[in-house]
C-alpha positions as MATLAB code, in Angstrom:
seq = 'XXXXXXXXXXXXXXXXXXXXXXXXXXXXXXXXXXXXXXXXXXXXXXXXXXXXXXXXXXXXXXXXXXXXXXXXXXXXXXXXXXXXXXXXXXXXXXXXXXXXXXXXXXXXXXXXXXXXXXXXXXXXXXXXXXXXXXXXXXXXXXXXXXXXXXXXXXXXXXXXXXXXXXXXXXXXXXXXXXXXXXXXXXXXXXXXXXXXXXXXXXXXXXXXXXXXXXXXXXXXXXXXXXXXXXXXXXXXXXXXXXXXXXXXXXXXXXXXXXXXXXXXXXXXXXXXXXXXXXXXXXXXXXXXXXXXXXXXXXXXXXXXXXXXXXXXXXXXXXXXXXXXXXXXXXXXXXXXX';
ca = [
       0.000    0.000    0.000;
       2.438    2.262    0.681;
       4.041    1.877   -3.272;
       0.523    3.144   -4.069;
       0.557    5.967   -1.378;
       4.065    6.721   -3.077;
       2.932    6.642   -6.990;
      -0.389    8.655   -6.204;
       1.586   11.163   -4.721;
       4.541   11.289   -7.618;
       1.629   11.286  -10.121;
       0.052   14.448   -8.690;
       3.474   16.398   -8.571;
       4.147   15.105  -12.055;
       0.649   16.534  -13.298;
       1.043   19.526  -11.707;
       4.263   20.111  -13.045;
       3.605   19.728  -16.569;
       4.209   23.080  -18.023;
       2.550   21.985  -21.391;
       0.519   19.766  -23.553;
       3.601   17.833  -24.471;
       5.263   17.383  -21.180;
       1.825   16.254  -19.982;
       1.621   13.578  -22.711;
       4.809   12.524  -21.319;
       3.375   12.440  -17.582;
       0.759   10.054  -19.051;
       3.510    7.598  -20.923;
       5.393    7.493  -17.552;
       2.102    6.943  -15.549;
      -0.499    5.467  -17.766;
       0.959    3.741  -20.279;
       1.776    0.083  -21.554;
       5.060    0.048  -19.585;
       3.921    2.406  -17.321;
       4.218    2.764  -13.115;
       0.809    1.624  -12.725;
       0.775   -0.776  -15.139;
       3.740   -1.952  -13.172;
       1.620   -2.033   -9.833;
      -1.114   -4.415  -11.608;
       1.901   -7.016  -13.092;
       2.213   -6.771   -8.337;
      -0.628   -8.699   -7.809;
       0.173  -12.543   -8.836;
       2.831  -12.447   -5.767;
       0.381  -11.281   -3.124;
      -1.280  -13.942   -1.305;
      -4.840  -14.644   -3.177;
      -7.015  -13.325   -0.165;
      -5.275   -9.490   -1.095;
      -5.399   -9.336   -4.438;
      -9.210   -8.523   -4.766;
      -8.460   -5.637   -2.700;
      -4.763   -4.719   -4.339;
      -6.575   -4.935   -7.746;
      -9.489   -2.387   -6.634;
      -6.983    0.719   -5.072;
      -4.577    0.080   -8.301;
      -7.737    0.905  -10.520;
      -8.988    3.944   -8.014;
      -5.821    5.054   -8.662;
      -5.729    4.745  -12.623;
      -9.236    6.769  -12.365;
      -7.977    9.287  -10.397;
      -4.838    9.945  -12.382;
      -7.094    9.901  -15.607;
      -9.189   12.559  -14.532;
      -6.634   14.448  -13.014;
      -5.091   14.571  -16.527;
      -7.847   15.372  -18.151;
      -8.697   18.375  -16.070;
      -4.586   19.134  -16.262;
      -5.159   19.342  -20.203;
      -8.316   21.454  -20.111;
      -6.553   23.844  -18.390;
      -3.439   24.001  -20.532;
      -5.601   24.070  -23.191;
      -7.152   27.320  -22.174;
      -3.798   28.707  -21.813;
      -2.286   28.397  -24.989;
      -5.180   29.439  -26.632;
      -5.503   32.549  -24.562;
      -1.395   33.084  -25.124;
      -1.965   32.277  -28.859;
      -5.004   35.404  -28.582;
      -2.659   37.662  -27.077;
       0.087   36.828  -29.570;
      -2.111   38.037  -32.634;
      -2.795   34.457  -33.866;
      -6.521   33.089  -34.372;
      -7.850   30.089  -35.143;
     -10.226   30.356  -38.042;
     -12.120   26.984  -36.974;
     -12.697   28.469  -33.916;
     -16.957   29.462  -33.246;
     -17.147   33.340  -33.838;
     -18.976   35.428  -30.962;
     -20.310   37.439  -33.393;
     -21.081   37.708  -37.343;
     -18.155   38.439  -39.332;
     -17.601   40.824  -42.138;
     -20.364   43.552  -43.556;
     -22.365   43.803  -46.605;
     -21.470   45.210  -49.625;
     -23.015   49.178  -50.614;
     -25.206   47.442  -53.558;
     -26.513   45.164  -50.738;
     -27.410   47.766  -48.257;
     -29.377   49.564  -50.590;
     -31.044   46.243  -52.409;
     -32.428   45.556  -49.320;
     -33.370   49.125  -48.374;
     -35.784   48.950  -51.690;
     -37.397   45.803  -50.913;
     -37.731   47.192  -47.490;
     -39.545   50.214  -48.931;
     -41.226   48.371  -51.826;
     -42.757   45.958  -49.405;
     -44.100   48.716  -47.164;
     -46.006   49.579  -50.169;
     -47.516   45.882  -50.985;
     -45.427   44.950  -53.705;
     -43.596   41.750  -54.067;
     -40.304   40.585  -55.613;
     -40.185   38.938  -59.581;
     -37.171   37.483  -60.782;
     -36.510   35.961  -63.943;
     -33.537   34.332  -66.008;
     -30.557   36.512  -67.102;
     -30.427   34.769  -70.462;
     -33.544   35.892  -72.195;
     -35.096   35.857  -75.824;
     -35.903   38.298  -78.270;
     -39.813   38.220  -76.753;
     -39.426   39.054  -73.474;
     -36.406   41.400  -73.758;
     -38.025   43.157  -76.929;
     -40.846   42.111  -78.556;
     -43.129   41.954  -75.685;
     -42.111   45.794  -74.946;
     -43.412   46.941  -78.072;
     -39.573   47.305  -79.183;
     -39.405   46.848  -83.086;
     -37.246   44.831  -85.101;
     -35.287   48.230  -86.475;
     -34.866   49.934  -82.989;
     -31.637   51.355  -82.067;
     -31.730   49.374  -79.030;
     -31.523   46.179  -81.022;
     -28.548   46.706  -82.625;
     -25.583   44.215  -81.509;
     -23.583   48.146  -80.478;
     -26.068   48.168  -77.602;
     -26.917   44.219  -77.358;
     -24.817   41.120  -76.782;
     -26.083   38.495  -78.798;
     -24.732   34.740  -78.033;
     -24.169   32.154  -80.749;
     -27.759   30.733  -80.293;
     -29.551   34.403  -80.875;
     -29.770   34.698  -76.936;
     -29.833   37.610  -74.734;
     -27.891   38.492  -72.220;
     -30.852   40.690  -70.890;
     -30.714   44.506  -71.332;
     -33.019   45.524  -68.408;
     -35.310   43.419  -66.034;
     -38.129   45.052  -67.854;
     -38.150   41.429  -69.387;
     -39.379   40.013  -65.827;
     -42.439   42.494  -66.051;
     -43.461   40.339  -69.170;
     -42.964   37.136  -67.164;
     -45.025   38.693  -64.699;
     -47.627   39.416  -66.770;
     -47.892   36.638  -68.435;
     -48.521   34.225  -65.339;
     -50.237   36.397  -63.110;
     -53.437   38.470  -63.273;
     -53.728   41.957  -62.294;
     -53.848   44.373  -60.479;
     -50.108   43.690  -59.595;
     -46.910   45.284  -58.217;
     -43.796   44.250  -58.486;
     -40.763   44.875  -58.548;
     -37.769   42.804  -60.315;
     -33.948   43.818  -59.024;
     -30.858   41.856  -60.938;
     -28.099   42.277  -63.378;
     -28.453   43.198  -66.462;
     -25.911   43.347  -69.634;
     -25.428   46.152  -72.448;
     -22.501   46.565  -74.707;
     -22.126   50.577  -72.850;
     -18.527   52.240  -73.264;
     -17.538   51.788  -69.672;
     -17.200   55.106  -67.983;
     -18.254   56.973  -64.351;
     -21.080   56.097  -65.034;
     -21.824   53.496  -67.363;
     -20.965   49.883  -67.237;
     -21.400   46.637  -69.045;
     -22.569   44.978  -66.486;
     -24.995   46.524  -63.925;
     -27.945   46.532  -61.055;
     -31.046   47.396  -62.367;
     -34.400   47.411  -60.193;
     -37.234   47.634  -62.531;
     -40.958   48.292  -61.018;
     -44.451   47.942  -62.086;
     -47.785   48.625  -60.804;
     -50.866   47.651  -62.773;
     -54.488   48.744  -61.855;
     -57.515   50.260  -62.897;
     -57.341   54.199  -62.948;
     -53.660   54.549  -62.338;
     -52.394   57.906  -62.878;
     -49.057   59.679  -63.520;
     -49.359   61.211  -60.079;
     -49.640   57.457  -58.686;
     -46.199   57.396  -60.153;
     -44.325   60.577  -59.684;
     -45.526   60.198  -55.817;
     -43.816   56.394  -55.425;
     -40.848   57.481  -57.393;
     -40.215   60.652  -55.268;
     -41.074   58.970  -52.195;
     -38.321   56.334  -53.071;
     -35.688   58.930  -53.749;
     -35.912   60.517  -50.746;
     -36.252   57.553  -48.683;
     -33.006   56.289  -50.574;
     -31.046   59.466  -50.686;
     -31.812   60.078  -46.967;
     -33.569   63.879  -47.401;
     -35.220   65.562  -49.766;
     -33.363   66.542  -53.300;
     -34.694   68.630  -55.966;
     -35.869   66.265  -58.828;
     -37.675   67.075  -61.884;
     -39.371   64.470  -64.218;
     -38.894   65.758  -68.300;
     -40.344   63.957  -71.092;
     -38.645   60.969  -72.760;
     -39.245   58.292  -75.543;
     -39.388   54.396  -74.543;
     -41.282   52.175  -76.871;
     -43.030   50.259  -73.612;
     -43.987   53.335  -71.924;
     -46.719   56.429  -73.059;
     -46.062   58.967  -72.258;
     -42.503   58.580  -71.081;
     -40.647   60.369  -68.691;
     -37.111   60.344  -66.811;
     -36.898   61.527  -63.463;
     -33.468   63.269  -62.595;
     -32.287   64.239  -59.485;
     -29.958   67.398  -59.147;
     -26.246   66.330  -58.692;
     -24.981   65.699  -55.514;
     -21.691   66.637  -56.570;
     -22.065   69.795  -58.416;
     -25.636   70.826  -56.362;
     -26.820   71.953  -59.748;
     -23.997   74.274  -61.150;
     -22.705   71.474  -63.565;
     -19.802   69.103  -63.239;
     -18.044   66.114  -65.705;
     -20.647   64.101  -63.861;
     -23.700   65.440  -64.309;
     -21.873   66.260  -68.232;
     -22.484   70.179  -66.768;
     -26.382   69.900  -66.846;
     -26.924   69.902  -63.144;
     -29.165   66.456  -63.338;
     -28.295   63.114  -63.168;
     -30.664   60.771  -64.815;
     -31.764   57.987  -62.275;
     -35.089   56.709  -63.096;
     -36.613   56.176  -66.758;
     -40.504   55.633  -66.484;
     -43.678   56.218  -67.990;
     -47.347   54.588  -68.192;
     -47.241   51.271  -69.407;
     -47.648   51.068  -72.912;
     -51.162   49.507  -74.128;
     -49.672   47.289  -76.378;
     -47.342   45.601  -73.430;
     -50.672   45.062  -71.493;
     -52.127   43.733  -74.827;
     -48.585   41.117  -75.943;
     -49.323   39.768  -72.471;
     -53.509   38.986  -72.871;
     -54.841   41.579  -70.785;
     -57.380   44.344  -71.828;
     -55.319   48.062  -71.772;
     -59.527   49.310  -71.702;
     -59.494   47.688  -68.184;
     -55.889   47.676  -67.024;
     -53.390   50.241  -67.233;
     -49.942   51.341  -65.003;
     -46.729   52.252  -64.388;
     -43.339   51.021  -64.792;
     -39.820   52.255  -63.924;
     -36.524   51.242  -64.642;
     -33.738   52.786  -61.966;
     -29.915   52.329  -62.538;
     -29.343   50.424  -59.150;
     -25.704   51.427  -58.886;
     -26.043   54.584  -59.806;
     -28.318   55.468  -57.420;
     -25.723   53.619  -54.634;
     -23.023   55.765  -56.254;
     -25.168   59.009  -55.866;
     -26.329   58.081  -51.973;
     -22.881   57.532  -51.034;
     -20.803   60.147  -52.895;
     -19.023   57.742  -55.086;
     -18.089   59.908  -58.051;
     -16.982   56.674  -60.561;
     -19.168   53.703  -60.645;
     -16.033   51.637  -61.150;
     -15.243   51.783  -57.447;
     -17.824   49.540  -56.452;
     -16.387   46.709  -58.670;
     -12.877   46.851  -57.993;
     -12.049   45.196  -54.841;
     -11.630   47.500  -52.701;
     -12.323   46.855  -49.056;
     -11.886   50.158  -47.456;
     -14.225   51.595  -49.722;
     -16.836   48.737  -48.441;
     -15.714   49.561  -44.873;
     -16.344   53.545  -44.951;
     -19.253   53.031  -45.888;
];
């Protein structure tokens, strides 16, 4: 007994002592192991007489218990202490549960979900609908002829199988009206793909959030009042706008609504090309012959539809003066803002 008395308290100093995870994983070779002290103690009991080893055999595995957990707990503990050293050194484990949610969203994102936000205070819903379209929905549908200017392959991508790359997600307003039956709003945010001379403020590839509400009696002042009410709600404050007429086969009568530039505050900058306006949302009423290319009576039905330039209106709430910045990488631009 007193060899166990001994090991128990050799085992203890030896735990104790073990200033890290290896040194304790030697502590449990020494102690625990095959060829270990204990296991040493156990190979004891054939030369005691047979009425002690019953007993002999029960402290020897009290003891391997205790030394067990006592490891155990030894290990939790120097656990907890690298990883708090390893913390304090700079180093993190990525595998590691995060406290809180990493990283932010991107400016486009903010204000995506700022729109549905507003949008679905107002009882519309969000369409979607493929990026590859054909000539139907992208043009046909929208009362676009065969000769428009917008057809041509200067403002189109065509792929090898006469697909489109979609121009605008006026396209999903078809798909809308096709399967559904009015009265109907909408709207329909996603990318969209022109072959644009890629400047401040015109890309190839771009955020469009296009909108439509169809009903019986609706009026241009239904539509200038949601369009101004979403500018200031996106811009943060009132801004002087002005709506000016403007040609779009699916719309009659057309309109754009500008905004006065944020940059210039009207006196006329590269921007704003020195006009004082920056063109955000194209609109109008929709066009009677949309209404009729979809199977619905334009006697019954009519509405409005808008087309806004997603990231240019994140480029105007922000201050961004090139619409290239939001493409190109850059985190502290993401982080500012």
């Amino acid at each position: 007994m007193s060899d166990l008395v001994a090991l128990r308290a050799e085992a203890t100093s030896a735990l104790t002592g073990a200033a890290d995870l290896r040194a304790l994983d030697d502590v449990r070779v020494r102690f625990l192991g095959k060829k270990g002290a204990i296991k040493a103690l156990l190979k004891k009991t054939g030369q005691l007489p047979p009425e002690d080893r019953k007993g002999w055999g029960m402290q020897v595995n009290a003891l391997v218990k205790e030394v067990t957990s006592a490891l155990e707990g030894r290990k939790a503990e120097l656990e907890r202490a690298a990883q708090e050293a390893a913390l304090e050194a700079g180093w993190l484990d990525p595998t590691l549960p995060s406290p809180r949610l990493q990283g932010g969203l991107h400016p486009i994102t903010k204000v995506l979900m700022e729109v549905v936000d507003h949008f679905h205070g107002l009882g519309y819903s969000v369409a979607s609908g493929p990026e590859i379209e054909d000539a139907f929905h992208n043009f046909d549908a929208l009362n676009i002829p065969a000769n428009h200017p917008a057809r041509d392959v200067w403002d189109t991508f065509y792929l090898t199988t006469g697909e489109i790359p979609r121009t605008h997600t006026s396209s999903v307003q078809i798909r809308t009206l096709e399967s559904r039956e009015p009265p109907l709003r909408i709207i329909a945010p996603g990318k969209c793909f022109r072959n644009e001379t890629i400047d401040a403020t015109h890309l190839a590839a771009f955020n469009q959030c296009e909108g439509l509400y169809i009903d019986r009696n609706v009026t241009v002042g239904h539509l200038k009042a949601t369009l101004e009410g979403l500018v200031e709600r996106l811009m943060g404050r009132k801004v002087p706008t002005r709506f000016r007429p403007a040609f779009y086969p699916f719309v009659e009568p057309g309109l754009d609504l500008d905004i006065e530039c944020i940059f210039c505050i009207g006196e006329g900058c590269s921007i704003c090309k020195d006009s004082g306006w920056i063109e955000v949302i194209p609109c109008g009423m929709v066009h009677p012959n949309v209404l009729r290319a979809c199977g619905h009576d334009p006697e019954e039905w009519n509405g409005f539809a808008f087309g806004m330039g997603f990231d240019r209106m994140v480029m105007l709430r922000y201050g961004i003066d090139d619409l290239r910045r939001l493409y190109d990488g850059n985190l502290d631009l993401v982080r500012k803002l």
